[in-house]
Backbone as a chain_set.jsonl record, in Angstrom:
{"seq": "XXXXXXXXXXXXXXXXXXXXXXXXXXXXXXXXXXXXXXXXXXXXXXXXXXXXXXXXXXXXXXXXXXXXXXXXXXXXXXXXXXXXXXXXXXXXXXXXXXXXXXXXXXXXXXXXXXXXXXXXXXXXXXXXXXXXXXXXXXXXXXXXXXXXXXXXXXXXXXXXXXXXXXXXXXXXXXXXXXXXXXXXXXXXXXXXXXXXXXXXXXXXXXXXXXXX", "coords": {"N": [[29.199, -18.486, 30.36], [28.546, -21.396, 28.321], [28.731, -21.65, 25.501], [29.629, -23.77, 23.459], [28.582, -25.782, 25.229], [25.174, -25.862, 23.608], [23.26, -27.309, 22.543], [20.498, -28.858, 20.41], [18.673, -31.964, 20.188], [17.684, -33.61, 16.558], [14.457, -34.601, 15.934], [11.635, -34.537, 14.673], [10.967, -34.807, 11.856], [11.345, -36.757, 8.718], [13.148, -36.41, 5.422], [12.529, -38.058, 2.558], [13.744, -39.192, -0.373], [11.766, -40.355, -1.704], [9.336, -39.28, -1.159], [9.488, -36.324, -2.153], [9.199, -33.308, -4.446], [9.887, -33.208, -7.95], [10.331, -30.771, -8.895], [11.83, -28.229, -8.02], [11.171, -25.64, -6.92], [8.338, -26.152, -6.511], [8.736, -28.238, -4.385], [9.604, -26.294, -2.891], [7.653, -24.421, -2.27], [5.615, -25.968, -0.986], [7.104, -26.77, 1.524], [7.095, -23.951, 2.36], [4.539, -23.203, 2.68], [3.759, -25.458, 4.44], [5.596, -24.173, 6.632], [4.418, -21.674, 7.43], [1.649, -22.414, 7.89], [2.414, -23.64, 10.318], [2.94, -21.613, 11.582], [5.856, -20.392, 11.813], [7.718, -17.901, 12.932], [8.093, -15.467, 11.292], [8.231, -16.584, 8.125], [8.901, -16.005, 5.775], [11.44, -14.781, 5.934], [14.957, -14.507, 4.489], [18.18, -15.54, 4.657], [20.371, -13.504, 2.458], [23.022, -13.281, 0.605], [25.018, -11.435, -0.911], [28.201, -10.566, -2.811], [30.969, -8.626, -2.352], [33.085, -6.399, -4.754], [35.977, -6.647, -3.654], [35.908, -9.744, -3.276], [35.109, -10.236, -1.073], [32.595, -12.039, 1.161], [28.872, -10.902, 1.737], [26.193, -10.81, 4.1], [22.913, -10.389, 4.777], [19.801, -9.824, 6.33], [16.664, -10.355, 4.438], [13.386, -9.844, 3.401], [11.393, -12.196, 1.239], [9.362, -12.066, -1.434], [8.068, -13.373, -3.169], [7.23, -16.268, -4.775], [7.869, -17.707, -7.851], [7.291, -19.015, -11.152], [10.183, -19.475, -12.039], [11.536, -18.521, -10.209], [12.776, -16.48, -7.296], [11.455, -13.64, -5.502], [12.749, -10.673, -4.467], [12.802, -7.436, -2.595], [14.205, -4.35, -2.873], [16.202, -1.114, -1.884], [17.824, -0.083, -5.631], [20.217, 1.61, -5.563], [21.418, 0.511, -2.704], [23.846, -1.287, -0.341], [23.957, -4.101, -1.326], [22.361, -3.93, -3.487], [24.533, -2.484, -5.066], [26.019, -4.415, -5.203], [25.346, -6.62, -6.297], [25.083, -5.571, -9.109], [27.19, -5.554, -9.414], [28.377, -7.909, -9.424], [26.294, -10.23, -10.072], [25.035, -12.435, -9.191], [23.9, -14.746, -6.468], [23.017, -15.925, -2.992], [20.482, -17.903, -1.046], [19.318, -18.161, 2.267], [17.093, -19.985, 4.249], [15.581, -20.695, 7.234], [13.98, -22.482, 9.401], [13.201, -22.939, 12.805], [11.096, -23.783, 13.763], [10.281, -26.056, 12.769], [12.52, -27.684, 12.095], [13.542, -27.11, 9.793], [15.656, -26.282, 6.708], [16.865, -24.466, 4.024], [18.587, -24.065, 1.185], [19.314, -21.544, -1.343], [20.915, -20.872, -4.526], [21.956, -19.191, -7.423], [21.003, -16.68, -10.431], [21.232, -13.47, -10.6], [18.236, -10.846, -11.514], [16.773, -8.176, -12.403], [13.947, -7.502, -11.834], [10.763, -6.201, -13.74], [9.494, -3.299, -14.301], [7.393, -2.14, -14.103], [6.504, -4.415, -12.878], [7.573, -3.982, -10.251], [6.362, -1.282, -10.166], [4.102, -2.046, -9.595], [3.506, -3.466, -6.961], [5.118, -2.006, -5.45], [3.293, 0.09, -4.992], [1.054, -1.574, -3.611], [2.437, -1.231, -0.744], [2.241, -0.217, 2.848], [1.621, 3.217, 3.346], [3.628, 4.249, 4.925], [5.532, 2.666, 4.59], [6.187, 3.519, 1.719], [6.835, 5.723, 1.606], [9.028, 5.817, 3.306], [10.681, 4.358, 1.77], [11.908, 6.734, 0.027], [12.434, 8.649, 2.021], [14.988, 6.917, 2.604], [18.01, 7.202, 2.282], [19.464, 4.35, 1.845], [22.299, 2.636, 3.041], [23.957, 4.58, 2.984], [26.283, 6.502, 5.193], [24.932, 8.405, 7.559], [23.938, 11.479, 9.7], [22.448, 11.325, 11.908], [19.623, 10.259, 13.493], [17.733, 12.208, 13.344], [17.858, 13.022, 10.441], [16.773, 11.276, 9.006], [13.827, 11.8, 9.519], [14.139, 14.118, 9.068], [13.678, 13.59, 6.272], [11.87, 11.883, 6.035], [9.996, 13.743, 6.735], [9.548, 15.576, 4.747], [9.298, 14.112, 2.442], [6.895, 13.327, 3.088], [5.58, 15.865, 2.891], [5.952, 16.616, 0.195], [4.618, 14.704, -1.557], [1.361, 14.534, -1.079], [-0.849, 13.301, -2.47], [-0.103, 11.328, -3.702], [1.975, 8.41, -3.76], [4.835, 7.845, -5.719], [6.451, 5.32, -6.967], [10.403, 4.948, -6.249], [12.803, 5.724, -8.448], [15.446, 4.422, -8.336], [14.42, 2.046, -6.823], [13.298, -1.266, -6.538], [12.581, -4.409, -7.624], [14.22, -7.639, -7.071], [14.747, -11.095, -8.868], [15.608, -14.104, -8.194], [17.165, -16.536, -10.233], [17.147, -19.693, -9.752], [20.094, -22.222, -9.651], [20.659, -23.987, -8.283], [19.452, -26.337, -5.362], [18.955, -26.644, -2.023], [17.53, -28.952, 0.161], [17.235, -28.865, 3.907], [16.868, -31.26, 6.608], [16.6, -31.546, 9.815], [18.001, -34.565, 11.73], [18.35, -36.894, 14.318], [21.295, -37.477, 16.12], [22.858, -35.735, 14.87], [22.559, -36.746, 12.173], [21.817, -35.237, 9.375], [18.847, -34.914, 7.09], [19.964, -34.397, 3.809], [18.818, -33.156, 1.04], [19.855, -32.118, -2.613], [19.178, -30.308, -5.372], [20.361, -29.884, -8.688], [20.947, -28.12, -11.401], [21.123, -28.804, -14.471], [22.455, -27.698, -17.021], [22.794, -27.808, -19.702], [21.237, -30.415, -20.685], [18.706, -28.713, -19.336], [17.415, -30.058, -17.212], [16.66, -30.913, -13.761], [18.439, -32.215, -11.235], [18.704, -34.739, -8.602], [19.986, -35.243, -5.766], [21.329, -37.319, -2.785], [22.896, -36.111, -0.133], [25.672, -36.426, 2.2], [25.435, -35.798, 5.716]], "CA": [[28.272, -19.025, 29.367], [28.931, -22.331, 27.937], [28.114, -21.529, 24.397], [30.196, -24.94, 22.985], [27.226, -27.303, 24.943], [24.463, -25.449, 23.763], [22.996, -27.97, 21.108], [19.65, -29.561, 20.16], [18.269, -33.036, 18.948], [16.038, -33.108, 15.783], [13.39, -35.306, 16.071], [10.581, -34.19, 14.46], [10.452, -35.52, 10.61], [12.281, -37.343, 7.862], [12.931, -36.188, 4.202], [12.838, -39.221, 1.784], [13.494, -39.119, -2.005], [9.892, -41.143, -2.023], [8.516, -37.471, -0.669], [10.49, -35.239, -2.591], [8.89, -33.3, -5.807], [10.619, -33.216, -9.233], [10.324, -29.721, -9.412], [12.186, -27.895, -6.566], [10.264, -24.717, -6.755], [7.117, -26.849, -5.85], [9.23, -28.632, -3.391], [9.596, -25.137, -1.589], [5.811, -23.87, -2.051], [5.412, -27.277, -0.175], [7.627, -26.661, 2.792], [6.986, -22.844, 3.223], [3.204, -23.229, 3.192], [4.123, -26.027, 6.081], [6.301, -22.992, 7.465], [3.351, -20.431, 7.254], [0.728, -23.547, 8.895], [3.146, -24.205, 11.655], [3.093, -20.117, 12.218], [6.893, -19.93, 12.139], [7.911, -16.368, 12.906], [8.633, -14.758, 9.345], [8.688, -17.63, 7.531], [9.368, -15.204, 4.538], [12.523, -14.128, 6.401], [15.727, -14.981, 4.558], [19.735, -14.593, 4.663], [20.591, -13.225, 1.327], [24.674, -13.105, 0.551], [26.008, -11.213, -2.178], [29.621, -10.971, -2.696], [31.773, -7.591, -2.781], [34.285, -6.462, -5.712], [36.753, -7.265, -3.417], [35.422, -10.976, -3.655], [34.311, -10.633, -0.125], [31.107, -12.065, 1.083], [28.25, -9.595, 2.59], [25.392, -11.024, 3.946], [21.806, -9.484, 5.259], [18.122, -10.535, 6.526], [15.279, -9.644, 3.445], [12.222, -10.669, 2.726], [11.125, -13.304, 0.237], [8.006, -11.506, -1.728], [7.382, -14.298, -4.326], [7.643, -17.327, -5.562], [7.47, -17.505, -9.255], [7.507, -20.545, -11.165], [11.748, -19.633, -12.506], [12.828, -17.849, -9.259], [11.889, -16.191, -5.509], [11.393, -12.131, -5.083], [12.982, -9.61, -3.167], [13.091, -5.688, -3.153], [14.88, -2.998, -2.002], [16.871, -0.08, -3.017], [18.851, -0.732, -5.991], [21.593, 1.872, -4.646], [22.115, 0.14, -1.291], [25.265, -2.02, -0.78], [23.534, -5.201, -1.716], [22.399, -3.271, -4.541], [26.006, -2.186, -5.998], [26.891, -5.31, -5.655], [24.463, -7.712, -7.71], [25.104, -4.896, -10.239], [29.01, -5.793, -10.216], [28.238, -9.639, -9.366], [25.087, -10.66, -10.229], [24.947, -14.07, -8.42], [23.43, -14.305, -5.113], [22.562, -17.317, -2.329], [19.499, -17.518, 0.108], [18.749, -19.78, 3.426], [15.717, -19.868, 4.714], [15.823, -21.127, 8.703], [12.421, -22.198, 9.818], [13.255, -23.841, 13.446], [10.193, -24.637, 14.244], [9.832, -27.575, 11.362], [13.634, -28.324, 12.149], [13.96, -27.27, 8.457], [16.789, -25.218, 5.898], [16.5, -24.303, 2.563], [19.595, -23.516, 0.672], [19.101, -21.278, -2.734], [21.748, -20.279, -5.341], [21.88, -18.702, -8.366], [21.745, -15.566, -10.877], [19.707, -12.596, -10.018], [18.169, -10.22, -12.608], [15.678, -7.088, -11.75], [12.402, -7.472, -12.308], [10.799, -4.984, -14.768], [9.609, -1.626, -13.705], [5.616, -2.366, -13.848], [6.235, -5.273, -11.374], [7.846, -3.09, -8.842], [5.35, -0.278, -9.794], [2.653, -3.088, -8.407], [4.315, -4.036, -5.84], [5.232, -0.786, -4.578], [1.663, 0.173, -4.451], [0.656, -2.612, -2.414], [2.803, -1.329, 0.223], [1.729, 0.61, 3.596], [1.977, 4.217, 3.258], [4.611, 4.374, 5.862], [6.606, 1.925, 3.874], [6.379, 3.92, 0.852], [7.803, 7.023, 1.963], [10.345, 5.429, 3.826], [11.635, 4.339, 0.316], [12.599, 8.124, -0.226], [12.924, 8.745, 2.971], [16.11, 6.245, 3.24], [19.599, 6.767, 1.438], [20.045, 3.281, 2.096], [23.659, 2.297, 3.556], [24.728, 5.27, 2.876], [26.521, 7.751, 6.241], [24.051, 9.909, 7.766], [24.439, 12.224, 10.492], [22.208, 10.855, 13.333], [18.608, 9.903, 12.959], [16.954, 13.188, 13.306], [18.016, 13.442, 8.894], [15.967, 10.121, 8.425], [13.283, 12.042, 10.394], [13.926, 15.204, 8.613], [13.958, 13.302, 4.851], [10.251, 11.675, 6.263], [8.676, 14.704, 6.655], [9.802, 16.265, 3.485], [8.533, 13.403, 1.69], [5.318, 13.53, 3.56], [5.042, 17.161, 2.282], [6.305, 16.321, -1.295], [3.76, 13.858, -1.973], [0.696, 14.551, -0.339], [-1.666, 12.986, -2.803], [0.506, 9.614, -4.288], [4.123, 8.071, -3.405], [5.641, 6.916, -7.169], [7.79, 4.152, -6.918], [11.686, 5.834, -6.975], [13.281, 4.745, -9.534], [16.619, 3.718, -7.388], [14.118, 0.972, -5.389], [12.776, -2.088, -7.082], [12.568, -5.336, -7.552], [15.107, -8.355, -8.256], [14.472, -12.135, -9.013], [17.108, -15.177, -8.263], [16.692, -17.586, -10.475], [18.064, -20.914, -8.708], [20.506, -23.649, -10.539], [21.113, -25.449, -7.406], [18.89, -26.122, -4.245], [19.254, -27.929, -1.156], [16.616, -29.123, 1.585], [18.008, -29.805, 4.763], [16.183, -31.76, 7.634], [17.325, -31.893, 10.828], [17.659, -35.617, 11.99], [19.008, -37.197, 15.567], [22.614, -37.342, 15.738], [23.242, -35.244, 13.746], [22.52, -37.492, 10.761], [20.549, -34.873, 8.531], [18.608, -35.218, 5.858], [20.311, -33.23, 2.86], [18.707, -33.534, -0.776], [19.725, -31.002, -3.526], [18.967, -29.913, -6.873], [21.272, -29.169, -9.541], [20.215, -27.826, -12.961], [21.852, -29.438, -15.567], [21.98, -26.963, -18.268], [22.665, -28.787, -21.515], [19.669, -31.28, -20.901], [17.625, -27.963, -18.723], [16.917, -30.699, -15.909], [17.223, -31.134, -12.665], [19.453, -33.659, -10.976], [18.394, -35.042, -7.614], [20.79, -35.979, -4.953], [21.529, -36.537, -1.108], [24.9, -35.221, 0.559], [25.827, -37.012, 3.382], [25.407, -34.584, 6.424]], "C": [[28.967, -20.126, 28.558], [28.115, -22.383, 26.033], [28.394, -23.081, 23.278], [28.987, -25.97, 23.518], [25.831, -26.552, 24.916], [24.286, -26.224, 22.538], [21.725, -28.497, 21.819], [19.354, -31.236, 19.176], [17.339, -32.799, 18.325], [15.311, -34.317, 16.359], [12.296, -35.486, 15.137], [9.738, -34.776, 13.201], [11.917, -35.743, 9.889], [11.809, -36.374, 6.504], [13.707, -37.448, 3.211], [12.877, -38.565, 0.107], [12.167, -39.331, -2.572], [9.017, -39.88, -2.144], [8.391, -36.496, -0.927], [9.366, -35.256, -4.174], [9.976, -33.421, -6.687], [10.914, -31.779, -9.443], [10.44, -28.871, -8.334], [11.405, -26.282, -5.98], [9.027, -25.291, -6.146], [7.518, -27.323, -4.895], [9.081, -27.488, -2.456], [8.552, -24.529, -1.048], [5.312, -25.027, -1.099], [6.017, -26.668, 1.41], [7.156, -25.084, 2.943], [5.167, -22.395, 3.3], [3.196, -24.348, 4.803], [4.624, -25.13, 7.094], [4.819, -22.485, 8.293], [1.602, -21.24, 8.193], [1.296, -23.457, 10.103], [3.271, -22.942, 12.688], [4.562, -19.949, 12.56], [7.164, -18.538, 12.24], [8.909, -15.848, 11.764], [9.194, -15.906, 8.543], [9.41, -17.117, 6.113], [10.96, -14.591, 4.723], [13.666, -14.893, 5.701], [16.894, -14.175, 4.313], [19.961, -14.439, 3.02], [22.145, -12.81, 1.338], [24.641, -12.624, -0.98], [27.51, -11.396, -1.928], [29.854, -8.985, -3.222], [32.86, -7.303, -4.2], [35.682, -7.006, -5.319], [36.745, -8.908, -3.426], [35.423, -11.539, -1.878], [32.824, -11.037, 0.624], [30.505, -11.117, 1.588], [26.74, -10.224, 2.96], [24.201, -9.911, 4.87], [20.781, -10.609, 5.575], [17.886, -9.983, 5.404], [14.453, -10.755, 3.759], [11.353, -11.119, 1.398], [9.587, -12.439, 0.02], [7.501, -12.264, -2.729], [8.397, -15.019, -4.607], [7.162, -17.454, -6.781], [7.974, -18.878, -9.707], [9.165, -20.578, -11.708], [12.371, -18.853, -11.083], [12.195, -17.318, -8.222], [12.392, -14.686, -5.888], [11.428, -11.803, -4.655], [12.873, -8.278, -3.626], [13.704, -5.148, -2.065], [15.674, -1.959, -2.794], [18.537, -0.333, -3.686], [20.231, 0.246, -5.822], [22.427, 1.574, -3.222], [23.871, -0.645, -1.649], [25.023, -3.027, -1.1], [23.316, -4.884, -3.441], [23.221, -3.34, -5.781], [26.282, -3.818, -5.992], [26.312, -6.472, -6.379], [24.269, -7.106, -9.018], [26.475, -5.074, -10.865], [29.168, -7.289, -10.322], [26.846, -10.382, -9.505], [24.475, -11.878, -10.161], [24.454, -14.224, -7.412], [23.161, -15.688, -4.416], [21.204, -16.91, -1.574], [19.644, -18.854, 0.773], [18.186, -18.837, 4.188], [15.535, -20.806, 6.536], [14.54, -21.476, 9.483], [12.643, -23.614, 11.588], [11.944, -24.761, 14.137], [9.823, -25.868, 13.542], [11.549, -28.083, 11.198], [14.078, -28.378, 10.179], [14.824, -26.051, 7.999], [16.298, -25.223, 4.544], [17.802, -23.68, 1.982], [19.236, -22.931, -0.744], [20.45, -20.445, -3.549], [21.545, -19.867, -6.748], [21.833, -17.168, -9.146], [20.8, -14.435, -10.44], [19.889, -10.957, -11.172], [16.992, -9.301, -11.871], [14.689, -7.483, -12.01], [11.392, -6.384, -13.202], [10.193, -3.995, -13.863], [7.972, -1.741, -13.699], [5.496, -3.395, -12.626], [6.643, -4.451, -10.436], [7.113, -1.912, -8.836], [4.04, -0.985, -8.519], [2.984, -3.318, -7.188], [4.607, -2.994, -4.733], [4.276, -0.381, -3.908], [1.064, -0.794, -3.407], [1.051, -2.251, -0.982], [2.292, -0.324, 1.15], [2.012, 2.115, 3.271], [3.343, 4.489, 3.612], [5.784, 4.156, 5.349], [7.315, 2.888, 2.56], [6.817, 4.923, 1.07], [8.513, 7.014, 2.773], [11.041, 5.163, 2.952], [12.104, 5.624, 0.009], [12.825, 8.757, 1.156], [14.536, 8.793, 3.419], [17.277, 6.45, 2.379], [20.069, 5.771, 1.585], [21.415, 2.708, 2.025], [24.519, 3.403, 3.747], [24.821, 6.706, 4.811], [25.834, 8.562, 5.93], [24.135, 10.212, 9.457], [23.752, 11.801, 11.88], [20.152, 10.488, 12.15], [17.295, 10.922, 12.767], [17.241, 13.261, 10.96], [17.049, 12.617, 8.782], [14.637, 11.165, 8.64], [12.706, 13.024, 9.856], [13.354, 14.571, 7.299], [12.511, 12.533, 4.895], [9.074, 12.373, 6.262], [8.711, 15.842, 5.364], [9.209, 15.298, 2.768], [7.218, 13.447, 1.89], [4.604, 14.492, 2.693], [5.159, 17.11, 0.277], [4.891, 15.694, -1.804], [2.233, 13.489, -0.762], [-1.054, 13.688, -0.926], [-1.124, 11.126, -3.136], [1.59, 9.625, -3.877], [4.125, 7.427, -4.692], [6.652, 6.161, -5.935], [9.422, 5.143, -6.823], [12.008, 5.211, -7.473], [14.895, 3.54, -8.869], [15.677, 2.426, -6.573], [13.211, 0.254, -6.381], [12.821, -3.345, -6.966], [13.774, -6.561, -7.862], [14.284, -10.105, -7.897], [15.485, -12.76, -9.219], [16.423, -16.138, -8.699], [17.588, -18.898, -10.251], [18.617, -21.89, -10.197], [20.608, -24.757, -9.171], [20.071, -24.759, -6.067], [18.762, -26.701, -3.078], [18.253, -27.441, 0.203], [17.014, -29.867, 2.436], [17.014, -30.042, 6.035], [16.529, -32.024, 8.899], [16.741, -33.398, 11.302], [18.619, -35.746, 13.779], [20.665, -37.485, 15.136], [23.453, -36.874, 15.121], [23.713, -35.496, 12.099], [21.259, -36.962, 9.887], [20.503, -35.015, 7.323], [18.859, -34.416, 4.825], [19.715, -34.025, 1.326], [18.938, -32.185, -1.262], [19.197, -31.32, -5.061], [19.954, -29.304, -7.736], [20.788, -29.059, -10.691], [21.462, -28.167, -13.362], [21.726, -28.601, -17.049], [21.759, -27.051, -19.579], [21.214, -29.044, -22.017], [18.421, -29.993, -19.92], [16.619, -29.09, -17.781], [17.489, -30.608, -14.771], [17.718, -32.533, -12.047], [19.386, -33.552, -9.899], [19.404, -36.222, -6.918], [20.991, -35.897, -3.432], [22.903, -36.67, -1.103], [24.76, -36.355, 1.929], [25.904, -35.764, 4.427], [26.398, -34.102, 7.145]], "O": [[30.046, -19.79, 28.07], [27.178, -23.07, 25.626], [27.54, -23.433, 22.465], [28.443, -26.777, 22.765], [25.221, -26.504, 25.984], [24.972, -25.972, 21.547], [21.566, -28.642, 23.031], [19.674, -31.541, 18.027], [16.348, -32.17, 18.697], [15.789, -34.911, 17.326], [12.028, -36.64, 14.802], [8.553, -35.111, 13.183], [13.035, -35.299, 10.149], [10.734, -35.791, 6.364], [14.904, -37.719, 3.113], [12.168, -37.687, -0.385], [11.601, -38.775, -3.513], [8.211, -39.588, -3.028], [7.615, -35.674, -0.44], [8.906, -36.209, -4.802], [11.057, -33.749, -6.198], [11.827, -31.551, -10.236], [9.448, -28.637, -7.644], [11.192, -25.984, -4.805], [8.71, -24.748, -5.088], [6.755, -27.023, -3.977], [8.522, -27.626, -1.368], [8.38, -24.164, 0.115], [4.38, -24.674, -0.376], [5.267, -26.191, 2.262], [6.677, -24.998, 4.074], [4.715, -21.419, 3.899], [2.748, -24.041, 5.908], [4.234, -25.198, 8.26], [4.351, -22.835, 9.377], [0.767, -20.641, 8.87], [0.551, -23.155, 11.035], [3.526, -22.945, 13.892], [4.734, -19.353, 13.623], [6.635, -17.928, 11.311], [10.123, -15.898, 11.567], [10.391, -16.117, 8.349], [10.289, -17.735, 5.513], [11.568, -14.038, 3.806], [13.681, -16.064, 6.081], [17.002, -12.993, 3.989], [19.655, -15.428, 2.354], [22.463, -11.946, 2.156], [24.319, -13.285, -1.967], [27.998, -12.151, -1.087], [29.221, -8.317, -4.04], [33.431, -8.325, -4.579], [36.441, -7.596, -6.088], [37.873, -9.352, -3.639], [35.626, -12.678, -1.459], [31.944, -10.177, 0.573], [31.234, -10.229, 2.029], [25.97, -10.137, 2.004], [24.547, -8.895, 5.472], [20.805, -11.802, 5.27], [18.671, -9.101, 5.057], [14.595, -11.916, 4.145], [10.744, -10.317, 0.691], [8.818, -12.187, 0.948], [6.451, -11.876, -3.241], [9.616, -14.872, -4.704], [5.944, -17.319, -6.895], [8.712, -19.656, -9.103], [9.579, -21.729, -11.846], [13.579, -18.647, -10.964], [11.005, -17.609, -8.101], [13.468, -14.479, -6.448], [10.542, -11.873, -3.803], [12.85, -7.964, -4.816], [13.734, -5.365, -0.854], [15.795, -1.921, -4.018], [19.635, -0.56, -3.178], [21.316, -0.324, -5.943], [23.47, 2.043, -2.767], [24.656, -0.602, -2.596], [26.118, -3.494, -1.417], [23.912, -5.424, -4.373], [23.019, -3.831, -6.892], [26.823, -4.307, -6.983], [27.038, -7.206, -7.049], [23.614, -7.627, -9.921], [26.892, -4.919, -12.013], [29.921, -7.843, -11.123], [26.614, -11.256, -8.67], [23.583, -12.307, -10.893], [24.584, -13.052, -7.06], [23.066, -16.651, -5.177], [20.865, -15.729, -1.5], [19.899, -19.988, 0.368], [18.409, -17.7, 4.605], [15.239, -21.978, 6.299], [14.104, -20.606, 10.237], [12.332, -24.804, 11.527], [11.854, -25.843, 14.716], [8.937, -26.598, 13.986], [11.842, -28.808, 10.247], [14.643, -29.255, 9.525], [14.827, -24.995, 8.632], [15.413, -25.951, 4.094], [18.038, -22.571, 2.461], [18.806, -23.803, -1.5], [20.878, -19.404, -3.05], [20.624, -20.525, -7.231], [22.561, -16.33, -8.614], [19.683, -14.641, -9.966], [20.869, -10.287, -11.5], [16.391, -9.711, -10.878], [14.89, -8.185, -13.001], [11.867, -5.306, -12.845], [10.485, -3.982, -12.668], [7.521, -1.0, -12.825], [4.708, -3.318, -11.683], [5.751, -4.192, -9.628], [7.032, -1.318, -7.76], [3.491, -0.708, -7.453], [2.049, -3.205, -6.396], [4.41, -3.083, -3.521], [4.162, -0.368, -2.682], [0.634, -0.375, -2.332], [0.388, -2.684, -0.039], [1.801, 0.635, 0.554], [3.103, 2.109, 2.702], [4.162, 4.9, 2.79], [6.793, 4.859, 5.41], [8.525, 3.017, 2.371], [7.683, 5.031, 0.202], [8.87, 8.1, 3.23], [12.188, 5.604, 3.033], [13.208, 5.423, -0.498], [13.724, 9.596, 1.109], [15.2, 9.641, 4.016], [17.409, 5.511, 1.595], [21.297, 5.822, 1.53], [21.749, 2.266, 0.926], [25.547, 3.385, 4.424], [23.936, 7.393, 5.322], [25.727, 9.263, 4.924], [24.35, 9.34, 10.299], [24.409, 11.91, 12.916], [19.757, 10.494, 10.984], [16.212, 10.639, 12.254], [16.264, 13.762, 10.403], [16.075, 13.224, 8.337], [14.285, 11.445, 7.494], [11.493, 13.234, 9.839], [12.263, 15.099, 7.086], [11.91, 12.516, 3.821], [7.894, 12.116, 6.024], [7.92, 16.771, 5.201], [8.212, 15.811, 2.261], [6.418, 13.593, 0.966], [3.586, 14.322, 2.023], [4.404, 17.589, -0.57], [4.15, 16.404, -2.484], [2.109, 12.572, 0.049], [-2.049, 13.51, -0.223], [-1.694, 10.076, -2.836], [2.236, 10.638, -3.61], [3.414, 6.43, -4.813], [7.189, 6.319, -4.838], [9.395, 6.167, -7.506], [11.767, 4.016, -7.305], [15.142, 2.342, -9.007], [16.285, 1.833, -5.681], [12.417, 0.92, -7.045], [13.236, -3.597, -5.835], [14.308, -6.44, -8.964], [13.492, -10.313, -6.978], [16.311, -12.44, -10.074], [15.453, -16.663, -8.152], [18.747, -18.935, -10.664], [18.029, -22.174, -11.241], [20.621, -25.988, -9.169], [19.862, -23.587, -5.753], [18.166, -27.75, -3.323], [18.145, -26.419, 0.882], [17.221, -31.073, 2.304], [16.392, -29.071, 6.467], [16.86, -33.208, 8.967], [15.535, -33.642, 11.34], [19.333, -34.862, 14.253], [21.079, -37.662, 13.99], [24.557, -37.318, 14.805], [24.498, -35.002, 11.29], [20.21, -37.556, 9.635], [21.422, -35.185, 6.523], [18.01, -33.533, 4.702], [20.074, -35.062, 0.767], [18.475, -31.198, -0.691], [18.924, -32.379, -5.626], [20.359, -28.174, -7.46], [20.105, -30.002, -11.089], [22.555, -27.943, -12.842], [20.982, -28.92, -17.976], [20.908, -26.591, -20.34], [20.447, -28.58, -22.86], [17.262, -30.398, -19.832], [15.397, -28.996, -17.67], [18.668, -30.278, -14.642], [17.38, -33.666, -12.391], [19.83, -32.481, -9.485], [19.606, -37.401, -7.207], [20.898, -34.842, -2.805], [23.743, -37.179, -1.845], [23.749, -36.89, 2.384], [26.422, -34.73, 4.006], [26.271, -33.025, 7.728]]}, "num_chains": 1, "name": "protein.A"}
């Protein structure tokens, strides 16, 4: 397998400053409604990196559950290992990979929970299945084979035969971005990079391209 010539040309589109909003949150509601048109497969799908105590990175797939006008929404349980660790580092990145639109999305910044009524809502919304897989799952944590998951499904089943509460260990968090970068794939590998940097003093953003 020749994995070294396995490359693509972009083609497909340009990203100009001319094109570009002011307000990079709108910039992204822009491109991931283009995503979500184009039918990319999970356009909501992104890599999320925390960082360990050891000050190693850790990354994962999640999924993106909102865009809000200060930051993008994920959930899961806040004892996993992603969890512990936006509780000891509370910083986080995302990229967003949408090949069918030859597009990236880079997001950085701080990440704070979301309150306890939004993830009540939120919870609710979700399939049954889903919801008693949240108690179901000791998330990250060693378990003995998959018959426990299996076992810890049908005990919940029986537990809660009328409502699933929210657990309190599983909720919501929100990254709110200082810096953001949209990358375009171009031919030659001459892509189009613009970011965003918040400027905190003046609370603007500062629009620039990278060379690729």
């Amino acid at each position: 397998m020749d994995i070294a010539g396995i490359r693509k040309e972009y083609r497909l589109q340009q990203l100009k400053e001319s094109d570009i909003h002011q307000d990079p949150l709108v910039q992204f509601q822009h491109w991931f409604k283009a995503a979500i048109d184009a039918q990319v497969n999970e356009p909501n799908a992104m890599n999320l990196s925390t960082v360990k105590a050891s000050g190693r990175p850790s990354s994962r797939i999640v999924l993106l559950k909102g865009v809000e006008e200060n930051g993008f929404v994920f959930y899961t349980n806040y004892q996993s290992d992603k969890g512990q660790q936006l509780e000891q580092r509370p910083y986080a990145s995302l990229c967003f990979f949408w090949p069918e639109l030859e597009r990236q999305v880079r997001v950085e910044g701080k990440v704070v929970k979301v309150s306890p009524t939004t993830s009540d809502t939120y919870f609710q919304s979700r399939p049954l299945a889903s919801r008693l897989g949240a108690w179901a799952s000791p998330q990250s944590q060693i378990i003995l084979g998959r018959e426990s998951l299996e076992q810890n499904l049908e005990e919940a089943k029986n537990k809660f035969t009328m409502d699933v509460p929210r657990p309190e260990y599983w909720g919501g968090y929100k990254l709110i971005p200082d810096y953001l970068e949209f990358w375009q794939g171009r031919e030659s590998r001459l892509h189009d990079r613009i970011t965003y940097s918040l400027e905190n003093e003046l609370k603007k953003w500062s629009i620039n391209r990278l060379a690729p």
